[in-house]
C-alpha positions, 0 to 999 in steps of 0.5 A, spaced: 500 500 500 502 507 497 504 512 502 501 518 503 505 524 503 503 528 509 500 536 507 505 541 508 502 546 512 500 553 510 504 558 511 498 562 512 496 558 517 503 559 522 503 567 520 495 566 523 497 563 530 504 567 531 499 572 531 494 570 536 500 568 541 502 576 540 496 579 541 493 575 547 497 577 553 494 585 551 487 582 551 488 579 558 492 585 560 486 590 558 480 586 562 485 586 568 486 594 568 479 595 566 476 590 572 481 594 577 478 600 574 472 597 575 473 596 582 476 602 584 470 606 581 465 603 585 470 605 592 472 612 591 468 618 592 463 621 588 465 627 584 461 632 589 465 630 595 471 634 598 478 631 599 478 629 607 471 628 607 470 621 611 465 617 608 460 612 611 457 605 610 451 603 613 451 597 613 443 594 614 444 586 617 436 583 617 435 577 621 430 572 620 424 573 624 426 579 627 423 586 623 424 592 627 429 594 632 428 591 640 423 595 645 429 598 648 432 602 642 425 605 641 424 607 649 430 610 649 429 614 642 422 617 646 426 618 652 431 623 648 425 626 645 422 629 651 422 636 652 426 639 658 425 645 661 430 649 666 427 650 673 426 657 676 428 659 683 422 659 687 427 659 694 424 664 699 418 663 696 412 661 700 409 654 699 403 657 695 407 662 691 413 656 689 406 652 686 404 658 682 411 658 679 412 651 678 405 651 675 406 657 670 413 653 667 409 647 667 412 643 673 409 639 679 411 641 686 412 635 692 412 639 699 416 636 705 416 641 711 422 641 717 423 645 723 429 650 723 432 655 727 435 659 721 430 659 716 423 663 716 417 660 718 412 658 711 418 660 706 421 654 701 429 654 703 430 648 698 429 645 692 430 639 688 432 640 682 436 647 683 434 653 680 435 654 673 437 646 672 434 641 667 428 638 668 423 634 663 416 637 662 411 635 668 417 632 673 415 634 680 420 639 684 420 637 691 421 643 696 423 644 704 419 648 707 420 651 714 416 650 719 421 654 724 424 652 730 421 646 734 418 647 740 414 643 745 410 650 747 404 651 744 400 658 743 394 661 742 391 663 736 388 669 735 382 671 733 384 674 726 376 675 723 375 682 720 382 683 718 385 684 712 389 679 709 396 682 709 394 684 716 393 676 718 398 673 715 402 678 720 399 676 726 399 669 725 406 668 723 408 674 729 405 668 734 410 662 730 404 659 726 404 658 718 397 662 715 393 658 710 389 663 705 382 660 702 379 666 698 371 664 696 366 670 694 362 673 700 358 681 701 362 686 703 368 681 705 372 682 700 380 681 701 379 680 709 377 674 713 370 672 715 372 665 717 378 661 721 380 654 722 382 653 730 377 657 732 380 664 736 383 662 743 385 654 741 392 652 743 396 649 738 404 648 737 408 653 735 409 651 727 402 648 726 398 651 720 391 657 721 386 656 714 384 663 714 378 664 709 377 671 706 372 674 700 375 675 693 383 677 693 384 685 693 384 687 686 381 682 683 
């Protein structure tokens, strides 16, 4: 049986693959440089950032089950929310003057009263929180009233009716008791006290309150 030659190849053919293999490592070389390019691109700043701007992330984890943050997080964000005030100053105040102040500034008032020897009968010598300190909306400030100094000695209490309000504040705090007024409207009794509370002549302890009732405020 004859051989049969073997084809030559083509010259053709070599130039082709000769070229193929020069060309190839550009092609890789540029998807190489354009996959980088790619990359950085999605990690840089945008255009309209300034240089030295510190860039953020937020990154957004969702677990299975669980769609909204834990009630703490939500309590914590009301509680930040609340508004706060600044307390006013209402030492040296009397008891009923220091509940009007903290009312209008929209403040609840806690009383505690203690006897001392240094402070006037009937005034608020201190308060917690301290005047013009922070404070929620609504809180209570509790205040110390002076009920002055501690006595086993009681007084008579005198007979206020008919008087002026100024005039039996006065007489009731000269003889060591803490006045309490009450207005409530009645003829010809305006601004002076028509009923009192022990009865005039009653024994009570020095620093005990009298519930004065008198007509409307003068003025009013």
């Amino acid at each position: 049986m004859a051989e049969i030659p073997e084809a030559p190849i083509p010259e053709e053919d070599e130039g082709q693959d000769s070229r193929r293999a020069g060309w190839l490592p550009w092609a890789v070389l540029v998807i190489v440089v354009l996959i980088v390019l790619w990359l950085l691109r999605g990690c840089a700043p945008g255009a309209d950032v300034e240089p030295g701007t510190t860039i953020r992330k937020t990154v957004i984890i969702k677990t299975p089950g669980i769609e909204k943050p834990p009630a703490a997080y939500e309590a914590s964000a009301t509680a930040d929310d609340a508004e706060e005030l600044r307390v006013p100053d209402v030492i040296g105040l009397s008891e009923s003057e220091a509940a009007d102040a903290l009312e209008r500034e929209g403040f609840q008032i806690g009383v505690t009263r203690l006897y001392s020897t240094s402070e006037p009968v009937g005034l608020v010598f201190e308060q917690t929180p301290g005047p013009f300190e922070s404070a929620e909306q609504g809180a209570k400030v509790e205040v110390l009233v002076s009920m002055g100094p501690e006595s086993t000695q009681t007084v008579k209490v005198p007979d206020m009716i008919g008087l002026r309000v100024d005039d039996a504040e006065a007489l009731a705090e000269s003889r060591g008791l803490v006045p309490r007024l009450m207005f409530q409207p009645k003829p010809d009794s305006k601004g002076r006290v028509y009923q009192q509370s022990p009865a005039p002549g009653s024994s009570l302890p020095n620093g005990e309150k009298v519930f004065l009732l008198a007509g409307e405020a003068p003025g009013y």
